[in-house]
Every structure is written in structure tokens, then in C-alpha cells.
Backbone as JSON, one array per atom type, in Angstrom:
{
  "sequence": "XXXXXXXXXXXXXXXXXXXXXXXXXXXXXXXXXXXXXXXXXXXXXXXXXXXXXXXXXXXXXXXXXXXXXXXXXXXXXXXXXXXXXXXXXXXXXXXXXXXXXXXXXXXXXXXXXXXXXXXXXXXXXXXXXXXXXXXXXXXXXXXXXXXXXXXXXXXXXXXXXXXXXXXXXXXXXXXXXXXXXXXXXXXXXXXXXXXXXXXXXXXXXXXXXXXXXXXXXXXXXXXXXXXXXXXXXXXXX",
  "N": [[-265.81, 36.38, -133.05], [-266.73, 33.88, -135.56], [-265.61, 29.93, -135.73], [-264.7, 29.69, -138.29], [-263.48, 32.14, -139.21], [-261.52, 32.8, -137.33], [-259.95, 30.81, -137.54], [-258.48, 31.15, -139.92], [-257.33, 33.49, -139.85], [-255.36, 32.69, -138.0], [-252.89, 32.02, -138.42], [-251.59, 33.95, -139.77], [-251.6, 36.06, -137.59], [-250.0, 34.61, -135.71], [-247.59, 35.16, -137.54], [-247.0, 37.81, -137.4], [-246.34, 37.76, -134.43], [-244.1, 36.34, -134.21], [-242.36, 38.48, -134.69], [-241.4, 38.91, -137.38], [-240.05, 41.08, -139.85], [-240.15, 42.72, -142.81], [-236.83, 43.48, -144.35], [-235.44, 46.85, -145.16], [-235.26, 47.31, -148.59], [-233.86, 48.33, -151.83], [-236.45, 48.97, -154.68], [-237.61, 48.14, -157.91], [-236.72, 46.96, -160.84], [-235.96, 43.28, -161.57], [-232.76, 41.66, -160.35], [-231.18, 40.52, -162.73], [-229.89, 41.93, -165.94], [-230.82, 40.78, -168.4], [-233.13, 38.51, -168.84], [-233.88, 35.08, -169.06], [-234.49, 33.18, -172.69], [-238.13, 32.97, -173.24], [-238.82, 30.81, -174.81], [-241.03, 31.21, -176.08], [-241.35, 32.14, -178.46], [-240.93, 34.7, -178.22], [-238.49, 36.1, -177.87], [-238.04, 39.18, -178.0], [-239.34, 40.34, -175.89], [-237.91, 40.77, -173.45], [-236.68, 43.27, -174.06], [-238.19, 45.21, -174.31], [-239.85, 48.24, -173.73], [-241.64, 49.47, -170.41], [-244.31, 50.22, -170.79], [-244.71, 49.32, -172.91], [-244.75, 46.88, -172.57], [-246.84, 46.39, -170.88], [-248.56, 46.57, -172.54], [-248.34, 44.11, -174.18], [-249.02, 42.22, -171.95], [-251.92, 42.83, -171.92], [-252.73, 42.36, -174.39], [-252.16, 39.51, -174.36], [-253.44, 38.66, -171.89], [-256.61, 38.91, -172.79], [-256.34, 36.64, -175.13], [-256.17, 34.74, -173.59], [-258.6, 34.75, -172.16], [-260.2, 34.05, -174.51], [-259.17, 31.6, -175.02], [-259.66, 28.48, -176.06], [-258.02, 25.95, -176.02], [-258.08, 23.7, -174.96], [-260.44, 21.16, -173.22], [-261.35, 22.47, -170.84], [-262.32, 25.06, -171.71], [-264.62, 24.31, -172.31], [-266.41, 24.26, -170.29], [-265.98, 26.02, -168.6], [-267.1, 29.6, -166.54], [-265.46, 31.54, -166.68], [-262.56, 32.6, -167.87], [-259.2, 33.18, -165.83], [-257.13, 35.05, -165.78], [-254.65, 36.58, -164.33], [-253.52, 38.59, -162.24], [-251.93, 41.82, -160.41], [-248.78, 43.4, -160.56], [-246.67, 44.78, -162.96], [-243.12, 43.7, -162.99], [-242.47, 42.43, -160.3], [-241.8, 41.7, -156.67], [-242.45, 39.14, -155.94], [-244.23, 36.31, -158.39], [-246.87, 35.2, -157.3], [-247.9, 31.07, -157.93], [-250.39, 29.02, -158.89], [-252.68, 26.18, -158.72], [-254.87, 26.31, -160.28], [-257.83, 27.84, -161.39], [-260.6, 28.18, -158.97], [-263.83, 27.39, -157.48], [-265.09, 30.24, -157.14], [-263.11, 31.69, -158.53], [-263.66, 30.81, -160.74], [-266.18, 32.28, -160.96], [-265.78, 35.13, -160.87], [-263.67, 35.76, -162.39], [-261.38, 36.27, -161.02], [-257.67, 35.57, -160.04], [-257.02, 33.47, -157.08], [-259.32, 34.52, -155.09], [-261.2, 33.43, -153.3], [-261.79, 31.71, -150.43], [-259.18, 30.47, -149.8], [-257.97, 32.26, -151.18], [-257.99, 34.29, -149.52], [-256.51, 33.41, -147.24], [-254.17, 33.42, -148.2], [-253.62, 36.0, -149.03], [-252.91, 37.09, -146.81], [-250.63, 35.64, -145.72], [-249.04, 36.65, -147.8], [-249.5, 39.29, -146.84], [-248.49, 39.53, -144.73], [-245.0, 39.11, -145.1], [-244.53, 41.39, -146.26], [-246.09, 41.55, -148.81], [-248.61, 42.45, -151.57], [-250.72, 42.01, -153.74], [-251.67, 43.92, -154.93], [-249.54, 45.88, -154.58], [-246.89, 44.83, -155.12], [-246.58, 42.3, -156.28], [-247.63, 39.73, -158.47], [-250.21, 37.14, -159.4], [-251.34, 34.23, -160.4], [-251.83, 30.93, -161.9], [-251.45, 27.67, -162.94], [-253.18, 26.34, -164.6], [-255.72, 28.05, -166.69], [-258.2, 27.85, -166.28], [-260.63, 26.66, -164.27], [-260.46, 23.33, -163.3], [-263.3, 20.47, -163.27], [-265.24, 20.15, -160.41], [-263.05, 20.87, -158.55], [-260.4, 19.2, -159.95], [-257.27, 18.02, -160.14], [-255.26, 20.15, -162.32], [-255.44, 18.12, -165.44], [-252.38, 16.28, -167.58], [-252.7, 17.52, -170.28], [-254.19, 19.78, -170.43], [-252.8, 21.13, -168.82], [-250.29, 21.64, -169.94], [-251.35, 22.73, -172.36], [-251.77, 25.4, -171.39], [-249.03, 26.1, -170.43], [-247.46, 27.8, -172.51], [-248.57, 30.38, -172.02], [-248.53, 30.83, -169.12], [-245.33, 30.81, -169.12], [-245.11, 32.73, -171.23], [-246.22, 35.13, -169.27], [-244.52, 35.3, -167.12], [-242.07, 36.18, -168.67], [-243.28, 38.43, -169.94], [-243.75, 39.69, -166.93], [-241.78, 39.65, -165.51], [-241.22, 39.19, -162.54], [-239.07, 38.82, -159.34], [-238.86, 36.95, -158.08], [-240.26, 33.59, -157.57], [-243.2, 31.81, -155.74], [-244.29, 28.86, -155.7], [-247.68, 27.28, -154.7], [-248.9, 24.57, -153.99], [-248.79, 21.0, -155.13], [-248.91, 20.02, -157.98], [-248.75, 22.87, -158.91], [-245.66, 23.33, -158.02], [-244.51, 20.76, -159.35], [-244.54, 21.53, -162.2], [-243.62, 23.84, -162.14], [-240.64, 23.75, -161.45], [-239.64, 21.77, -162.0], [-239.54, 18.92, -161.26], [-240.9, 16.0, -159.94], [-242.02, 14.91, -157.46], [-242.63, 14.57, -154.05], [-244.57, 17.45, -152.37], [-243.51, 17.8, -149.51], [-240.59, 17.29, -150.09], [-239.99, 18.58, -152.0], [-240.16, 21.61, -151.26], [-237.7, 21.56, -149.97], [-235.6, 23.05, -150.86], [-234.4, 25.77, -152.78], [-235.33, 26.61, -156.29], [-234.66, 27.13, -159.5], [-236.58, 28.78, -162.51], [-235.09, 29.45, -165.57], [-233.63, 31.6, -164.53], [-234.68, 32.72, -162.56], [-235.31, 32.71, -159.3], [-237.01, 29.87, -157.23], [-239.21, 29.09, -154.46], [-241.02, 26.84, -153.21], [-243.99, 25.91, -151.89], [-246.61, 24.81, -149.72], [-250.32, 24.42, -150.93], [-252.56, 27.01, -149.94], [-255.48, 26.11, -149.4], [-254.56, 23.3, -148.4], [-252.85, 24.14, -146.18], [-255.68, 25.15, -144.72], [-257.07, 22.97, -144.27], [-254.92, 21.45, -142.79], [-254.12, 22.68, -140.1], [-251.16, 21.87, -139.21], [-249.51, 22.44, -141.1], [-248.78, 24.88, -140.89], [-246.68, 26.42, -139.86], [-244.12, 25.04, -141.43], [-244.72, 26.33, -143.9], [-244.39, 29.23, -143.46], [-241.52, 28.86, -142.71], [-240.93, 28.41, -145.49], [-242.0, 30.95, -146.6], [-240.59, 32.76, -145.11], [-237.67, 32.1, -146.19], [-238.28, 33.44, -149.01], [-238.74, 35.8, -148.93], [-236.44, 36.52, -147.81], [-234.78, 35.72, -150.03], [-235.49, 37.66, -151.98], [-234.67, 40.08, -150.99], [-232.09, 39.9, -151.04], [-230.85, 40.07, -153.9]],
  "CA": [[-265.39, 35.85, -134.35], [-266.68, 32.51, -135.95], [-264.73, 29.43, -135.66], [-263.74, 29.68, -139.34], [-262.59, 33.12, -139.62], [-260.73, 32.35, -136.07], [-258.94, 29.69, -138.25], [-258.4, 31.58, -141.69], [-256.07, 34.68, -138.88], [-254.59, 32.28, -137.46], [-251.0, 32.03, -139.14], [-251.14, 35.73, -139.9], [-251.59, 36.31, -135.98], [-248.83, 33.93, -135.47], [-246.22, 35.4, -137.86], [-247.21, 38.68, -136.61], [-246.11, 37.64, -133.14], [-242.67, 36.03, -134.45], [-241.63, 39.64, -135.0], [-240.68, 39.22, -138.61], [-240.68, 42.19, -140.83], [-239.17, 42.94, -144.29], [-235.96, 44.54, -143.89], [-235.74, 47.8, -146.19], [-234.42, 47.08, -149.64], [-234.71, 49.31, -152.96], [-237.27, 48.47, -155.4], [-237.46, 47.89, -158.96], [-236.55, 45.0, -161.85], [-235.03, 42.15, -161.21], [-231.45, 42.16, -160.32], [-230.51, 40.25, -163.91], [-230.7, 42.36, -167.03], [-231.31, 39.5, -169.77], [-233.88, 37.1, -168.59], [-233.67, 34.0, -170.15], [-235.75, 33.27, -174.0], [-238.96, 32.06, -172.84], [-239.02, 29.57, -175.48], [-242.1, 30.21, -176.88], [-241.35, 32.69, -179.57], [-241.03, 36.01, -177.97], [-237.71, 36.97, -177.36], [-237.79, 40.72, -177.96], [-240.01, 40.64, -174.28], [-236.88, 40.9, -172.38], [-236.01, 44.68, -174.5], [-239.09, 45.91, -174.12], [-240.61, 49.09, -172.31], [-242.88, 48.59, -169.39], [-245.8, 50.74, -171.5], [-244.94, 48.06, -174.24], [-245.09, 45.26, -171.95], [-248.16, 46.64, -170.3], [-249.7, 46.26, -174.03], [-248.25, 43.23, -174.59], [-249.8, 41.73, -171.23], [-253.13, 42.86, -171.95], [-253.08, 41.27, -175.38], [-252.48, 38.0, -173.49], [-255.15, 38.81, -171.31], [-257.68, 39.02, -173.89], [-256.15, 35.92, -175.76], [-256.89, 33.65, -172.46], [-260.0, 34.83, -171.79], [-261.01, 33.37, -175.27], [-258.64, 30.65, -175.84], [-260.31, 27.14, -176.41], [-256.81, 24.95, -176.47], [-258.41, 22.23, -174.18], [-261.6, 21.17, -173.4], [-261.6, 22.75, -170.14], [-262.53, 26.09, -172.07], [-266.26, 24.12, -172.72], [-267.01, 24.33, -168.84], [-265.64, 27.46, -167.43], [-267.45, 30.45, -166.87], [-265.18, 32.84, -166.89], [-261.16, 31.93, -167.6], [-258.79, 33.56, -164.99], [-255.4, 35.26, -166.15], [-254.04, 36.78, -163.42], [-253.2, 39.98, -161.64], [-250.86, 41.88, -160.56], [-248.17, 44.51, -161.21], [-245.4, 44.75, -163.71], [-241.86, 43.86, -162.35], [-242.77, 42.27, -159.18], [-240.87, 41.01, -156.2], [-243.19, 37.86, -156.11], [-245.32, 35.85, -158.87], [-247.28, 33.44, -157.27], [-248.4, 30.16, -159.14], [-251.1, 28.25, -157.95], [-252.93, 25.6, -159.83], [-256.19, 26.39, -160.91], [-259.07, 28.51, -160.31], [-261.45, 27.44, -157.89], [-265.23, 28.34, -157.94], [-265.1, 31.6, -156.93], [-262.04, 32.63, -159.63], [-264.27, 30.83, -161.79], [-267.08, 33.06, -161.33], [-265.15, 36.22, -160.65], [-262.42, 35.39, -163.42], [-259.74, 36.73, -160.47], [-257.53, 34.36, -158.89], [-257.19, 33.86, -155.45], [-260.41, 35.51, -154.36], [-262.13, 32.69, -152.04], [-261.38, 31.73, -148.76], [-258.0, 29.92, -149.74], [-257.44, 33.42, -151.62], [-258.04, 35.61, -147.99], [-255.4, 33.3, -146.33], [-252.81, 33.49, -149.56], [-253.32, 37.54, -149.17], [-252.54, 37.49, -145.66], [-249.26, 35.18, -145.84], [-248.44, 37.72, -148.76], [-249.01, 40.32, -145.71], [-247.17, 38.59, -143.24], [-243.54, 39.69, -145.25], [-244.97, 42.73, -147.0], [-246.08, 42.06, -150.46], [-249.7, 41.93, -151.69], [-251.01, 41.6, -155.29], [-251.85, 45.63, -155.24], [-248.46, 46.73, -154.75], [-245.53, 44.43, -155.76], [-246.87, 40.74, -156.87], [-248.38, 38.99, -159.43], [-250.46, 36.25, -159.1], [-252.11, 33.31, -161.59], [-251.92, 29.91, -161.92], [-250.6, 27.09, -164.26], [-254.46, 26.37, -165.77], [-256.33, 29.27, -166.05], [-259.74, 27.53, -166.79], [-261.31, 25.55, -163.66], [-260.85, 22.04, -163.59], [-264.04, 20.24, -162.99], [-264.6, 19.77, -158.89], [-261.52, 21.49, -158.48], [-260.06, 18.23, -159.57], [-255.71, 18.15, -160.43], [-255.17, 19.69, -164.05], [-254.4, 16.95, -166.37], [-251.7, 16.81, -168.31], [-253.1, 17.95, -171.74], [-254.52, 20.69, -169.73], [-251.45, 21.84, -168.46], [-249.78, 21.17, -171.53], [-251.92, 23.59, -173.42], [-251.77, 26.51, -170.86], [-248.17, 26.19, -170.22], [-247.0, 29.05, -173.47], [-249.5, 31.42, -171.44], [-247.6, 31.07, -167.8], [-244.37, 31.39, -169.87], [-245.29, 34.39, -171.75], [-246.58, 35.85, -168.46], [-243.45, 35.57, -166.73], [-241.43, 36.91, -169.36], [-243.32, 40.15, -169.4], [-244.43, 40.39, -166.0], [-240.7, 39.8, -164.83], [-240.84, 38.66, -161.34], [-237.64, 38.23, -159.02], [-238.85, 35.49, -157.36], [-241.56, 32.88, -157.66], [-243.73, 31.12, -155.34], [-245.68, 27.81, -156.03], [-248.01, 27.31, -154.0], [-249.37, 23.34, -154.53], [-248.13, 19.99, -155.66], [-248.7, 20.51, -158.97], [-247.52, 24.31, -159.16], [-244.37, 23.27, -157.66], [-243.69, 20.06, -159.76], [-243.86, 22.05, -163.38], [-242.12, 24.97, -162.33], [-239.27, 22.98, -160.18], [-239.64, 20.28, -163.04], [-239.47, 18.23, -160.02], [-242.15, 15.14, -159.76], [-241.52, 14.52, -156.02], [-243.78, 15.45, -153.15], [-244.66, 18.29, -151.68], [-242.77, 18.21, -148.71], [-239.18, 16.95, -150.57], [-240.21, 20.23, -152.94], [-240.17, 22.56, -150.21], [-236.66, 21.67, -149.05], [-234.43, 23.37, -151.05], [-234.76, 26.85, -154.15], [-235.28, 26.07, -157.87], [-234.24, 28.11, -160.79], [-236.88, 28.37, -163.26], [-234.72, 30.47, -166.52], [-232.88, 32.39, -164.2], [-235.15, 33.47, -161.76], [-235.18, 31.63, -158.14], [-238.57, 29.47, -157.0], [-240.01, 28.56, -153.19], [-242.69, 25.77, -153.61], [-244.83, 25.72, -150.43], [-248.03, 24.24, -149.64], [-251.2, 25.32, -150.9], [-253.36, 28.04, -148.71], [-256.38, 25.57, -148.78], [-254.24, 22.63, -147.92], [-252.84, 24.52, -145.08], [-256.81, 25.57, -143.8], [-257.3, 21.84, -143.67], [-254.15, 21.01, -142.06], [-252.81, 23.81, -139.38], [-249.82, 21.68, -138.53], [-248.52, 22.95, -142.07], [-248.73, 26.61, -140.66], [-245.16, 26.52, -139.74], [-243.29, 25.03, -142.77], [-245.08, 27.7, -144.74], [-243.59, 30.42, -142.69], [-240.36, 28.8, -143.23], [-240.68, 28.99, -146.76], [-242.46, 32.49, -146.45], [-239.24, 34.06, -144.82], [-236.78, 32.21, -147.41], [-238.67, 33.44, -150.4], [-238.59, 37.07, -148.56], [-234.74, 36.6, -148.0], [-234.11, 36.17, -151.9], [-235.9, 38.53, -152.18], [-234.03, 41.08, -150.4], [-230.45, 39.89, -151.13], [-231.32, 40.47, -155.36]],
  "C": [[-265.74, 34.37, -134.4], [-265.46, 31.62, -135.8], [-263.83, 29.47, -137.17], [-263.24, 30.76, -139.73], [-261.61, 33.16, -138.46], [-259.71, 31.59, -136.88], [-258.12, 30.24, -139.28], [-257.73, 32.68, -140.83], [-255.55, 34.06, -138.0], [-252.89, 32.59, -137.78], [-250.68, 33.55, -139.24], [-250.73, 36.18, -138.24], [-249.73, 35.64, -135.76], [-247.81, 34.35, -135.98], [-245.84, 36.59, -137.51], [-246.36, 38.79, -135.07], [-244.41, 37.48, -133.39], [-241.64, 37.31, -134.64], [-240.8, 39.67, -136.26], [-241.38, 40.22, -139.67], [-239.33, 42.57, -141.79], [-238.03, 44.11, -143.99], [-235.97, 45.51, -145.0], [-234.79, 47.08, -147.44], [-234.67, 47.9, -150.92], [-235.08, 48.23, -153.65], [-236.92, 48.47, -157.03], [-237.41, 46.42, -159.69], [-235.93, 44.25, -161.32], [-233.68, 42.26, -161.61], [-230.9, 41.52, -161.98], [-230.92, 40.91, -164.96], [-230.79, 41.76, -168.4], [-231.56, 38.26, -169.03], [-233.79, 36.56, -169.99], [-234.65, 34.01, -171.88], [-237.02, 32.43, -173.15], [-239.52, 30.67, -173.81], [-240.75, 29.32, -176.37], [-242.24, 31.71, -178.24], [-241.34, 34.29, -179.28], [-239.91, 36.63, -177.12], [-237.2, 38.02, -177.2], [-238.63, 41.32, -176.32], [-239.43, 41.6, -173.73], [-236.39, 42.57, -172.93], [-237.19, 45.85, -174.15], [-239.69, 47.24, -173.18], [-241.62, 49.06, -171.19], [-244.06, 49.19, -170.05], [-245.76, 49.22, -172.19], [-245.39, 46.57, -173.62], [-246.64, 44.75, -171.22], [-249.48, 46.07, -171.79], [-250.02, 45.04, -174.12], [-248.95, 42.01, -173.44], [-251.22, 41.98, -171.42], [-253.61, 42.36, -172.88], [-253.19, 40.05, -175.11], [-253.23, 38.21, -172.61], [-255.93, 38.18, -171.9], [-257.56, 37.44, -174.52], [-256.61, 34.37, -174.48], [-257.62, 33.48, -172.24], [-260.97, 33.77, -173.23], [-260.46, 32.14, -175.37], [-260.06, 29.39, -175.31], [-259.33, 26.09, -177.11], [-257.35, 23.77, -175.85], [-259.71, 21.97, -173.61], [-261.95, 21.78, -171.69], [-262.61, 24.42, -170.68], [-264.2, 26.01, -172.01], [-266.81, 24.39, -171.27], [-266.86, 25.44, -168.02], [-266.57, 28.6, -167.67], [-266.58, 31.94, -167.31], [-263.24, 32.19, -167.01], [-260.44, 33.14, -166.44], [-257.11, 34.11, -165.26], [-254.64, 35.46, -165.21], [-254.0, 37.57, -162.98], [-252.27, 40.24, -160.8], [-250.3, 43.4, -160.82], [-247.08, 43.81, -162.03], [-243.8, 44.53, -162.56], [-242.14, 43.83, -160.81], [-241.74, 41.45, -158.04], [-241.45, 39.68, -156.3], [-243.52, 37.66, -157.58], [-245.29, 34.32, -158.16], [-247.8, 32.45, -158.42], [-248.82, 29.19, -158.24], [-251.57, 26.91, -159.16], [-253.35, 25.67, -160.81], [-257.16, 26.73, -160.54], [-260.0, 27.62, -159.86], [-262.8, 28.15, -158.59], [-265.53, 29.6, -158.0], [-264.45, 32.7, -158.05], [-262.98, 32.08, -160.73], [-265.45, 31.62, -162.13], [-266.39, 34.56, -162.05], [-264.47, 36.96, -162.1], [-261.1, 36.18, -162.85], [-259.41, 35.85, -159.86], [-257.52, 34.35, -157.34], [-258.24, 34.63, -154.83], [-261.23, 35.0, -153.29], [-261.64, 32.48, -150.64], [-259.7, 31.29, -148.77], [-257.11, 31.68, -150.04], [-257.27, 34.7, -150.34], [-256.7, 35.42, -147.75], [-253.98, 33.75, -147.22], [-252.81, 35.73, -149.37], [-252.72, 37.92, -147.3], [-251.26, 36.43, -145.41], [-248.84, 36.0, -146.49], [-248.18, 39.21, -147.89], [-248.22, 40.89, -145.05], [-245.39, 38.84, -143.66], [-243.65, 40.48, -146.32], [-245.01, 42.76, -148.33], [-247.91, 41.61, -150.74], [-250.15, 42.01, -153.43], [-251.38, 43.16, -155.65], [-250.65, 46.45, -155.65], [-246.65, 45.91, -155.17], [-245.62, 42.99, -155.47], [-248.02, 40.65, -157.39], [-248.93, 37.51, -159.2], [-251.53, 35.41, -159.95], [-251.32, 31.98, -160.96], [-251.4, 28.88, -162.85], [-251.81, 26.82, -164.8], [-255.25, 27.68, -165.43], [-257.88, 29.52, -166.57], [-259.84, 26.45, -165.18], [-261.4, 24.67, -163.82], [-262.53, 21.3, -162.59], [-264.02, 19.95, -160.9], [-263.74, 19.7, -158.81], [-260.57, 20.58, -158.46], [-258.16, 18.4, -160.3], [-255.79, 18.45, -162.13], [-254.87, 19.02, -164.9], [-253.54, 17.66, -166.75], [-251.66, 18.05, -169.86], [-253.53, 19.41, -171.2], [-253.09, 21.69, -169.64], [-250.57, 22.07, -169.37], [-250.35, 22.96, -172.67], [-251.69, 25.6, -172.48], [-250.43, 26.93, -170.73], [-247.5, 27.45, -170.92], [-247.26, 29.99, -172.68], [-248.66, 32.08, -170.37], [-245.82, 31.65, -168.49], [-244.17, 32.7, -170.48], [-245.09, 35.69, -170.24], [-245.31, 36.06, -167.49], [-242.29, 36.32, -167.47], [-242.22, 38.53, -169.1], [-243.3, 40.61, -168.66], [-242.86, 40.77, -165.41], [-240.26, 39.9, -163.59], [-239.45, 38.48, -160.67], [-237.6, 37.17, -158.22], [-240.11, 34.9, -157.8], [-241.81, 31.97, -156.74], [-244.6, 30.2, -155.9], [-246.27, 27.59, -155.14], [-249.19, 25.76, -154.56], [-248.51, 22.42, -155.39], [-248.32, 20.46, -156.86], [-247.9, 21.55, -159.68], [-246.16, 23.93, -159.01], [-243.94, 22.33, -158.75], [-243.55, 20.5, -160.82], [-243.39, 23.01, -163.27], [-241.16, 24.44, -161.83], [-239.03, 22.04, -161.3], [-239.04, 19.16, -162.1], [-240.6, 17.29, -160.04], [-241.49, 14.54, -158.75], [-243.13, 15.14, -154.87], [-243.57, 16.78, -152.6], [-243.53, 18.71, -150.23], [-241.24, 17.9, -149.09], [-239.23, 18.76, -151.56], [-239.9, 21.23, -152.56], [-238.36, 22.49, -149.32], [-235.53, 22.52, -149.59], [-234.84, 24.56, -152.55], [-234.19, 26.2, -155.58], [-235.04, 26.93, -158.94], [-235.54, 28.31, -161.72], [-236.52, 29.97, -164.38], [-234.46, 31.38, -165.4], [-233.5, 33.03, -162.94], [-235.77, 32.4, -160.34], [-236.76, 31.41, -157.74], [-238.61, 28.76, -155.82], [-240.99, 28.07, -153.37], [-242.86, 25.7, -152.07], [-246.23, 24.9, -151.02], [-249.12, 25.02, -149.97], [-252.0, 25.88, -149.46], [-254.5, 26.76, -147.95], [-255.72, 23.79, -148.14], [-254.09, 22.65, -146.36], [-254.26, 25.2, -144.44], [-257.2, 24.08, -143.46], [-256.3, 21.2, -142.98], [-253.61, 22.01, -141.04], [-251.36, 23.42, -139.05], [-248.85, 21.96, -139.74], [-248.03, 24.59, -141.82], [-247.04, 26.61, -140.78], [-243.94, 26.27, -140.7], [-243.46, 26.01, -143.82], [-244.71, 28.81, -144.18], [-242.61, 30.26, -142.66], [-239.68, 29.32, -144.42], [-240.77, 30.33, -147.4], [-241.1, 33.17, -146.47], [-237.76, 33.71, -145.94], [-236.72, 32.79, -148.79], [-238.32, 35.46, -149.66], [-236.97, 37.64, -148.71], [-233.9, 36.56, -149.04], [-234.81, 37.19, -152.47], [-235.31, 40.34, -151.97], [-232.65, 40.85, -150.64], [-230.67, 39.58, -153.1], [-231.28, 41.52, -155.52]]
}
């Protein structure tokens, strides 16, 4: 094995070894039955059937793929909604697609996206079978550079919507950014990570991003902290 796929199974190897594994718990919605209004005009969400919601996610699909709210829309090839199941124990939230989601138009699919599916492994949830996963822009910022505000600003309804239907019981951020508008927290990264955030009713673990942690390994370990807390509300819900 190359030195960089040696690097990119590392942490998995490692949590692997720690002997942690998801204790059994039953499945389904989230333990509250009236999530909050999402505030952006669609509070019949929360009544909805999962066919209906299934609709109503694919209409926002469609509506992302074309929007043109910010001028990121002029540069992207492809926008990036998300994926996923309905009524998930996870939704992650990352920043912003990278090159790869920008070709693709899926998130998480490049090398940061391997390691992010194999932490998702590591306490048994993967984007096939019970998590959702997008971003707070869901257009490529230029050289994958921090979404502005206006940016963020304009995508924000989208992530909102998407949580309302998708109905997550927990949420991961995964990046400074992710973490400081869902946490509504403007702090660093590692103050972010110390303690769970509410966002409308539903509890949030901000960790470090994947590709942060491939350029740093000495983050491996705080992210496996956060890993097993986000697992543990997970299971007591």
C-alpha cells in the first residue's frame, strides 16, 4: 500500500483497534415529534409523509441544481445537494464542494470524502443506510477558498429546508465554518468541539474537517472523541 492510502486507513485502523462498536438501539425518526418551524416558510414539513417528503426533497434538489442566488452559480460545474436517506441518525454538514463534488455534483466523493466514509464506518453509519450528507454552500467556492458570507447567506433557506425534511437526530459539522453557522458560535475550531449545540431542537457535534485531519494526524484522536459522543446521542434518543 502507497504512503497515501497508508495515511487515508489510518484512523479507521485505529478506531477499529479501540474496540468501539455501536451498541444496538431501535431505528426510526427522531425521538421528538414536532421539530421546530424551520423559519423559512414551510411549516407543514414537520406533518408530512415520508412519500411526501421524498417529493418534497427532490423538488429542492432540482431547485439547487439551478439556483443562481450568488455568483458562485457562474463558476460551478455542477451544484451539489446532497445525499442521503430520509430520517437519518446523522446529517453531516461540511462546507463546500471540493473539485471532485464539483465535477461529480456528489458530496464527499474525493479523498477527504473516502476518510469522512470511513469515520462514518468506524460507529456504524454510512450515507447508504442511515445518514445524510451536504454542505452549507452547495456551489464550489473558487480554490476551495472559505464561503463568503453572501454566499452562505444565500444557500442557508436550502440547508434549512433540507433538515426539516430530511429530519436527522443528530448533526455533525465537520469544519470551521460548518460548525460556526450551525452552533451560531464564531469561536475556533477546537473551543467548538468542546461541548453539544442545539440547532431547533436537534443536538450538533462540530469536529474537524476530514481533509484537515489528512494534513494533520495529531487531530485523529479528538475526532474519535467527538465520533463516539455524536454516536452516544445518538443511541440515548
Amino acid at each position: 500500500m502507497d504512503t497515501q492510502h497508508e495515511h487515508l486507513y489510518t484512523l479507521i485502523e485505529d478506531y477499529l483497534r479501540s474496540g468501539y462498536r455501536r451498541r444496538t438501539t431501535p431505528t426510526g425518526a427522531p425521538s421528538s415529534e414536532e421539530p421546530a418551524d424551520t423559519g423559512t416558510g414551510h411549516v407543514d414539513d414537520r406533518i408530512v409523509t415520508g412519500e411526501e417528503r421524498e417529493r418534497r426533497l427532490s423538488e429542492l434538489v432540482a431547485a439547487i441544481r439551478s439556483c443562481n442566488m450568488c455568483p458562485l452559480s457562474a463558476v460551478r460545474n455542477r451544484a451539489v445537494p446532497g445525499v442521503g436517506v430520509l430520517d437519518p441518525l446523522v446529517m453531516v454538514i461540511g462546507e463546500g464542494p471540493g473539485a471532485d463534488e464539483d465535477r461529480t455534483g456528489q458530496p464527499f466523493v474525493g479523498r477527504a470524502g473516502q476518510f469522512l466514509d470511513k469515520w462514518l464506518e468506524a460507529i456504524d453509519l454510512s450515507r447508504e443506510k442511515n445518514a445524510y450528507i451536504t454542505n452549507i454552500v452547495k456551489c464550489r467556492p473558487p480554490q476551495n477558498r472559505d464561503p463568503l458570507p453572501d454566499e452562505r447567506e444565500a444557500c442557508i433557506p436550502y440547508l434549512e429546508r433540507q433538515i426539516a425534511l430530511v429530519r436527522p437526530r443528530a448533526i455533525l459539522t465537520v469544519g470551521r465554518i460548518s460548525g460556526r453557522v450551525v452552533c451560531g458560535v464564531d469561536t475556533s475550531m477546537g473551543e467548538l468541539r468542546k461541548q453539544t449545540y442545539q440547532y431547533r431542537g436537534v443536538p450538533v457535534v462540530a469536529t474537524y474537517h476530514p481533509s484537515a485531519v489528512l494534513r494533520n494526524e495529531t487531530l485523529k484522536r479528538p475526532v474519535w472523541e467527538d465520533l463516539k459522543r455524536l454516536r452516544d446521542i445518538c443511541d440515548r434518543s
